[in-house]
C-alpha positions as CSV (number, residue, x, y, z in Angstrom):
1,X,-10.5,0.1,-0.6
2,X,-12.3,0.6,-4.0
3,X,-13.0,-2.1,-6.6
4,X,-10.2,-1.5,-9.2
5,X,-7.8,-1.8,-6.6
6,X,-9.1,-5.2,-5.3
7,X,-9.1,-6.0,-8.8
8,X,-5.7,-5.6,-9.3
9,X,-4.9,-7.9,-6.2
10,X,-7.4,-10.2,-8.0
11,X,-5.7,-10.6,-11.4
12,X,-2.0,-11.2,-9.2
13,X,-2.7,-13.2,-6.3
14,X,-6.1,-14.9,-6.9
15,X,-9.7,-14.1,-6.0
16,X,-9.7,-17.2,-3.3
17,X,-6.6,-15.9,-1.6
18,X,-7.9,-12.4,-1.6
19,X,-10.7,-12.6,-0.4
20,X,-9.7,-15.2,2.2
21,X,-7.0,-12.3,3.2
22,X,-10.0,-9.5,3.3
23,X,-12.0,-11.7,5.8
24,X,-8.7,-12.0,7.7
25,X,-7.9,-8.1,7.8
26,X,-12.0,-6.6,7.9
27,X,-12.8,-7.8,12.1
28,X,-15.6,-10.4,11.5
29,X,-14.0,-12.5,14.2
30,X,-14.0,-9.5,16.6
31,X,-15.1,-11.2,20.4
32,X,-17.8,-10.5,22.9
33,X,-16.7,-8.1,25.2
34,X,-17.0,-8.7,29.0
35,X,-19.6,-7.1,31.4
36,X,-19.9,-6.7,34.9
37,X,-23.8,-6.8,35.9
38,X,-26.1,-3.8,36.7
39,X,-26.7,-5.2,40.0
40,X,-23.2,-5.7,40.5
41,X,-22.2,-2.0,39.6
42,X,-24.8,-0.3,41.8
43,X,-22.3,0.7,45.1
44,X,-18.8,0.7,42.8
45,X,-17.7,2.6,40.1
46,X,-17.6,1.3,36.5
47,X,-15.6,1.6,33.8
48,X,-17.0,1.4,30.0
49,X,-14.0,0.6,27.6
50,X,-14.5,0.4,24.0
51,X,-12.9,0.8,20.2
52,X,-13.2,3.4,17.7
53,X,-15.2,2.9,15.2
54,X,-14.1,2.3,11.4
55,X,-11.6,4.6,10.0
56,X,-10.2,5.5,6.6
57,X,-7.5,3.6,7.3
58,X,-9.2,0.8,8.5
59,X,-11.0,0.8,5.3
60,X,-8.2,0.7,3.3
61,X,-6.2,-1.7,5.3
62,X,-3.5,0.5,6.2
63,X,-1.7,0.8,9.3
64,X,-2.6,3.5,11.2
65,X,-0.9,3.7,14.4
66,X,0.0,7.3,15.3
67,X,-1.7,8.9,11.8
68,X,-4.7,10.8,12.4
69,X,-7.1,8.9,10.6
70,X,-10.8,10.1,10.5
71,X,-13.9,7.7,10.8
72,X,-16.0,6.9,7.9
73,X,-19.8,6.7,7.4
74,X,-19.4,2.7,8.2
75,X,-17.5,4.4,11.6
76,X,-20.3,6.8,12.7
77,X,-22.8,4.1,12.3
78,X,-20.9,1.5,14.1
79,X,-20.2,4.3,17.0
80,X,-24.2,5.3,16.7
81,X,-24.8,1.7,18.1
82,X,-22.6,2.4,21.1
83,X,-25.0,5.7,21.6
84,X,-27.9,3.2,22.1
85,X,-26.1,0.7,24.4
86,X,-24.9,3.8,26.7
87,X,-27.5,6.6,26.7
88,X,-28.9,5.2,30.3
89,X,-25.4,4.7,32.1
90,X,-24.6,6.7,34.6
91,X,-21.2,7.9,33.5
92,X,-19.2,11.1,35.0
93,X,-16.3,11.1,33.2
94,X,-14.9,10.6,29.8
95,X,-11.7,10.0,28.8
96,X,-10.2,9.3,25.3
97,X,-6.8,8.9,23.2
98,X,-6.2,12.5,21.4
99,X,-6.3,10.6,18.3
100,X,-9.2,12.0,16.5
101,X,-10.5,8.4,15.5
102,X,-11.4,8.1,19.1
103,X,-12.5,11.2,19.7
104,X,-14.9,11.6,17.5
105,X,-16.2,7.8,18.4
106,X,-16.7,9.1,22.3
107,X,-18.6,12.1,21.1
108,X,-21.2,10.3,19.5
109,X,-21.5,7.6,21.6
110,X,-22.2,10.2,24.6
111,X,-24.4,12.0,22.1
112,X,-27.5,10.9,23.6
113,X,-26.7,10.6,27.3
114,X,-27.9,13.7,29.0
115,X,-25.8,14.0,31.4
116,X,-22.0,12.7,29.7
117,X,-22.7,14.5,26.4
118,X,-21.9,17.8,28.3
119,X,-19.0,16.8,30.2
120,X,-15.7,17.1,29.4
121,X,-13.7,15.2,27.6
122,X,-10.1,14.1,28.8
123,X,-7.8,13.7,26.7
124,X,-4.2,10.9,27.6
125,X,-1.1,9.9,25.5
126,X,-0.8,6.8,27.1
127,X,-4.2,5.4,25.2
128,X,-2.8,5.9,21.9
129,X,-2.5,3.6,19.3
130,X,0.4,1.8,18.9
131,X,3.0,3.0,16.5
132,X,3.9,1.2,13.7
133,X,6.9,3.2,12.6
134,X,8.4,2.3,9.4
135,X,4.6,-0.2,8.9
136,X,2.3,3.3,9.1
137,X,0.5,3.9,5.9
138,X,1.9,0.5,4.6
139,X,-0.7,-1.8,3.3
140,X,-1.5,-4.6,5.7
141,X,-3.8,-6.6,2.4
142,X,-0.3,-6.1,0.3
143,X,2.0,-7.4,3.4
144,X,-0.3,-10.3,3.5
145,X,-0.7,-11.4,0.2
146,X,3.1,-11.2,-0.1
147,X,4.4,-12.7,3.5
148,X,1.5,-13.5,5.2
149,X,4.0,-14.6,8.7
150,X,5.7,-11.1,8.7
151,X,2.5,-9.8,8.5
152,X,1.6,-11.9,11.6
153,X,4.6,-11.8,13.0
154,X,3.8,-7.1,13.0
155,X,0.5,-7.4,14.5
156,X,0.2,-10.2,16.4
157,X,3.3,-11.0,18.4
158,X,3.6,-9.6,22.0
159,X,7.5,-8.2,21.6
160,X,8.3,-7.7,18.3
161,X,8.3,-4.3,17.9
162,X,8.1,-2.2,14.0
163,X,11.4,-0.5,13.1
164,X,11.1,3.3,14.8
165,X,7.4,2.0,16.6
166,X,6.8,0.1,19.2
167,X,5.7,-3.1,20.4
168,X,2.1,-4.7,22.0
169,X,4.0,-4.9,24.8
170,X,5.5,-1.6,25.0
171,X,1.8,0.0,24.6
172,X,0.7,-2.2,27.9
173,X,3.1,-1.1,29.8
174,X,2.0,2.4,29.3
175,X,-1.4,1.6,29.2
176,X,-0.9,-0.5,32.7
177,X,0.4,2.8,34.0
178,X,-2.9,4.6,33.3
179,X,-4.6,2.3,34.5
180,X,-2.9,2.3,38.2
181,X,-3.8,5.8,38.0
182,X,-7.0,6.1,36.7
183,X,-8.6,3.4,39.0
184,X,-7.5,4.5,42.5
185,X,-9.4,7.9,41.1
186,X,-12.4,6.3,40.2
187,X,-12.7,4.2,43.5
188,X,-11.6,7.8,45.9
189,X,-14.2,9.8,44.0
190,X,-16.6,7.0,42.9
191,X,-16.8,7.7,39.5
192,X,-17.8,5.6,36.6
193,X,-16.1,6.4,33.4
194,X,-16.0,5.9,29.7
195,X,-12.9,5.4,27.8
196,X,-12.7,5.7,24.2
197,X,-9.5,3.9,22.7
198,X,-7.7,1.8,19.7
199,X,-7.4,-2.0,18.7
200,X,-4.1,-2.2,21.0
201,X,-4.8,0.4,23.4
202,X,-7.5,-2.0,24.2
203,X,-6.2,-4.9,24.4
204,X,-3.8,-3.2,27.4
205,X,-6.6,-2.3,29.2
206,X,-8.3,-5.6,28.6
207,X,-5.3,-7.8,29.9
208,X,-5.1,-5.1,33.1
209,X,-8.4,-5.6,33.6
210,X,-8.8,-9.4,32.5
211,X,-5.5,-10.5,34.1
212,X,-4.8,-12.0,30.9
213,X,-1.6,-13.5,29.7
214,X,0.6,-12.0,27.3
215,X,-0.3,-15.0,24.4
216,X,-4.2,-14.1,25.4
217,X,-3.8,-10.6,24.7
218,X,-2.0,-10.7,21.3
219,X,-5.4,-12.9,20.3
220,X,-8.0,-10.1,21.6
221,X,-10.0,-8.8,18.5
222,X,-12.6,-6.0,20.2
223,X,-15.1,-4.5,17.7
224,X,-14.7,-1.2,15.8
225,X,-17.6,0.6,18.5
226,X,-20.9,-1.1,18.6
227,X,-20.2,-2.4,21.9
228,X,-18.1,-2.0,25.0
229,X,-16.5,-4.0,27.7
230,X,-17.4,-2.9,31.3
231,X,-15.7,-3.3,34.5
232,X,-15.3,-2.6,38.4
């Protein structure tokens, strides 16, 4: 977001309260992801999950959801980090959402692994974003320096669900369904595989994976790239 716009929020709402919503909305408090150990991986598959890096609409604290939102500079870099914490995995498959946020974050992170920069990538619906219906392209900064609890209430609760989008729990249960697919694969053909998804995408494949409640999953905050979560 550019400076004369914060300004403008500034001279309304308050520099405290502005920035103390920018630290809210920018991922500082983003978690450290799980990972199973080297040793542990040698005779099972693995699976490398991770997050996009930053987008425009990130930038601008928009909601994204379903709009095809293309990284920024701060996005490659963030994803160029992943390229160094992956380059020596053994990965044999890749799969991403179509969105191109992700796929350009999987790209680069497999840029310098020799063997998983060449291969394919998949492509599945069901590790798309969540929609935000009416909410995409709104302004999440505006929401919350206006009604900071129906801002909360949109992003954070597990069954409220945007008018015409859908709900956090609406994208686990497809993302749950991927997952019962995608793992018997992986464990038939012993493959490990990288998967390259969004903010609530993630957080599906984190309470699958995680057994986590559906109160633990609405608090997940995974990093824009940099690093990745890793399981059997």
């Amino acid at each position: 977001m550019d400076t004369a716009q914060i300004q403008k929020y500034y001279e309304k709402y308050g520099k405290e309260k502005v920035d103390s919503a920018i630290e809210l909305l920018s991922y500082h408090k983003a978690m450290t992801l799980p990972k199973v150990s080297e040793k542990e991986g040698i005779n099972k598959p693995v699976i490398y999950v991770f997050r996009h890096g930053q987008s425009e609409d990130n930038m601008d604290f928009l909601f994204s959801g379903w709009r095809d939102s293309k990284l920024t500079q701060k996005g490659r870099d963030q994803a160029l980090q992943l390229t160094e914490k992956l380059k020596d995995k053994n990965i044999n498959m890749l799969i991403s959402s179509p969105q191109v946020r992700a796929l350009e974050t999987i790209k680069i992170a497999m840029s310098l692994n020799s063997k998983a920069k060449n291969l394919q990538i998949h492509t599945d619906e069901r590790l798309k974003e969540r929609s935000y219906g009416d909410y995409q392209g709104k302004n999440k900064l505006e929401i919350h320096l206006e009604n900071p609890d129906l801002l909360k209430t949109i992003r954070r609760s597990y069954t409220y669900a945007s008018p015409n989008g859908e709900s956090l729990e609406t994208v686990v249960k497809r993302v749950t369904d991927f997952c019962n697919e995608i793992v018997p694969l992986t464990k038939e053909h012993n493959l490990n595989v990288a998967i390259s998804c969004h903010g609530n995408s993630m957080r599906g494949l984190r309470k699958y994976f995680e057994k986590l409640t559906d109160e633990q999953t609405t608090e997940l905050e995974s990093p824009l790239a940099q690093d990745y979560a890793s399981y059997l």
